[in-house]
N, C-alpha and C positions, 0 to 999 in steps of 0.2 A: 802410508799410515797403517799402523796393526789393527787387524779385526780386532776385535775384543771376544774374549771366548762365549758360545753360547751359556744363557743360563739355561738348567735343569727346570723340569717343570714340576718337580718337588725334590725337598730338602732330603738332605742324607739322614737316615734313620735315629743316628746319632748326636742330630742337631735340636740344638733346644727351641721348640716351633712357638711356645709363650713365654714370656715373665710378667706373671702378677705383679700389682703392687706392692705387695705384702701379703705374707702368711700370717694365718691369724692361730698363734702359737702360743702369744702371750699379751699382757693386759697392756703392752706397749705397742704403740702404735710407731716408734722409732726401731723397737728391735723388732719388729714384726715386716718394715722395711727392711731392714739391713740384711734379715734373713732369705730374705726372697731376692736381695738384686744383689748378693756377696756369698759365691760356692763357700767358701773357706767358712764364711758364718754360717752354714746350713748346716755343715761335718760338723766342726764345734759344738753347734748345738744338739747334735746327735750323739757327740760321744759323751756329751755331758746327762743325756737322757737317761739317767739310770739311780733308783732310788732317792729320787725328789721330782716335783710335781714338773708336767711339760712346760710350765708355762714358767718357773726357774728354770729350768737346763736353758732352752730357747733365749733367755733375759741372758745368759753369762755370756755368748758372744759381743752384747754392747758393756758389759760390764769390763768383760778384758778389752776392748779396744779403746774404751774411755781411760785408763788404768793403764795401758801398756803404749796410746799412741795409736797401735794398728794394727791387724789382723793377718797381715803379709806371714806366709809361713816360715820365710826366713828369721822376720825378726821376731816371730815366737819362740821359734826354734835357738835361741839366740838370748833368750831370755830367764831368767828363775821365776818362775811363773808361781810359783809357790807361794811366796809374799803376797800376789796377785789376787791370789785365792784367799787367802786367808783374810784379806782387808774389807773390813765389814762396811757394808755387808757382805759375808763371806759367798763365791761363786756356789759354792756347794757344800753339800752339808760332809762329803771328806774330801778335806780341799789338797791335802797332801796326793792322793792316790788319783784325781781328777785332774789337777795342776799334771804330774808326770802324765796320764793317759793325755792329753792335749798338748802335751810337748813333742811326744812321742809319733802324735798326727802331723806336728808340725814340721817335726822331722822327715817325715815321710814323704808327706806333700813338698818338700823343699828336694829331697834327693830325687824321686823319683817321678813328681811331676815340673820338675823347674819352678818348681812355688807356685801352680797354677794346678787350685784345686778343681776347677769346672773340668781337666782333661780326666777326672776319674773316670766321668760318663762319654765326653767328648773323643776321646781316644777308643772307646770302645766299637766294634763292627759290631756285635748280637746281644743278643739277651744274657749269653754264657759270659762274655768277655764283661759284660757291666757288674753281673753277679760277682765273678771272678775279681775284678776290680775296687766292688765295692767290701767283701770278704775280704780282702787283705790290709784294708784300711785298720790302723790299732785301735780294737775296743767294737769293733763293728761286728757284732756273731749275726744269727740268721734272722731273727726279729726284727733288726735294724735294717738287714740286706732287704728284705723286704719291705719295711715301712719307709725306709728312704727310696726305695724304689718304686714303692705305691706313690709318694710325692713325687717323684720324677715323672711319672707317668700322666698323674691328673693334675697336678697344677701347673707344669710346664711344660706338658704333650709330647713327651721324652716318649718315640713310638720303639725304641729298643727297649721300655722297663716294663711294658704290659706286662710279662709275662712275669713278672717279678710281685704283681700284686697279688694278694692272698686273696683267701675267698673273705675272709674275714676282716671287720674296720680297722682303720689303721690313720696315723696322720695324714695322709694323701688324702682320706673323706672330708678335713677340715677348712674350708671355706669362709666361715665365720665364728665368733665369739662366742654365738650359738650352738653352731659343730660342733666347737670345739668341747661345750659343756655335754654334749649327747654325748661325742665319743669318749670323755671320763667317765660318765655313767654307765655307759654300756661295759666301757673295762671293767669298774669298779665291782659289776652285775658278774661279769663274766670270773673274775678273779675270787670271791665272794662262793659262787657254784665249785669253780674246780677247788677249794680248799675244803668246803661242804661234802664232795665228793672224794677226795681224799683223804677225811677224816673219818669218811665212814667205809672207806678199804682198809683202813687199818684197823676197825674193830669188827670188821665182820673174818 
């Protein structure tokens, strides 16, 4: 009879050590599942994070899988996702330019993780490789590389994205419905100052 290999007395740096029940991202308590036990809805709803509130962008990965069937990156990739967007309630408020950005992921995730979006982070050895990883993803610039890696880090104790989290809040601080209202206010605050700030560089 074969031994069976020892186990490790802790996991690879790169292994996901929680999953939450849900993230509390938005006023659903189905997409707020979906996004916490489905990688492919976590990216979705990250690349859709961009000029409308979190808690839309977050809502459009159950909107396309109600809508499309499924979330699988092939048969995104495989699909005019456009009609998708557009059908109201529309995913986004520019449903033409977000429909391709989400195709464009899916495509990605389909060539070059075999349709398995968890191996963005799972394939990773360090910190650099996750950055690296997550930076190449379409639509993901440095804000995201860090706020989906502040989530990596605190709600699924992803010990390769510490180094990924900012000094400053981010969705990774949001925990609940609560959080989630602090950290809009605090943006809100912070967004608010720097345009206060930069309105008064340019007349002095």
């Amino acid at each position: 009879m074969r031994t069976p290999p020892a186990r490790t007395r802790s996991a690879p740096p790169s292994t996901i050590n929680f999953v939450p029940d849900r993230l509390y991202f938005t006023d659903s308590d189905e997409a707020n599942e979906l996004i916490a036990s489905d990688p492919m809805a976590l990216l979705v709803g990250f690349a859709l994070d961009q000029q409308i509130t979190v808690q839309q962008a977050f809502l459009g990965p159950l909107l396309i899988r109600e809508r499309v069937g499924s979330l699988d990156a092939a048969a995104l990739a495989a699909t005019d996702l456009e009609p998708v967007f557009r059908q109201k309630p529309a995913i986004h408020r520019y449903p033409g330019s977000m429909a391709k950005r989400v195709s464009e992921l899916a495509v990605y995730i389909r060539d070059s993780y075999d349709g398995d979006a968890a191996r963005v982070w799972t394939d990773a050895t360090n910190s650099d490789e996750l950055r690296t990883n997550i930076a190449s993803l379409p639509g993901f610039g440095e804000m995201k590389v860090k706020s989906l890696g502040s989530v990596l880090a605190k709600r699924f104790n992803l010990e390769i994205a510490n180094d990924l989290v900012p000094w400053h809040p981010t969705l990774g601080d949001v925990d609940s419905a609560q959080a989630l209202a602090d950290y809009q206010a605090t943006k809100r605050a912070h967004k608010a100052e720097w345009q206060k700030s930069r309105a008064a560089a340019k007349t002095s």
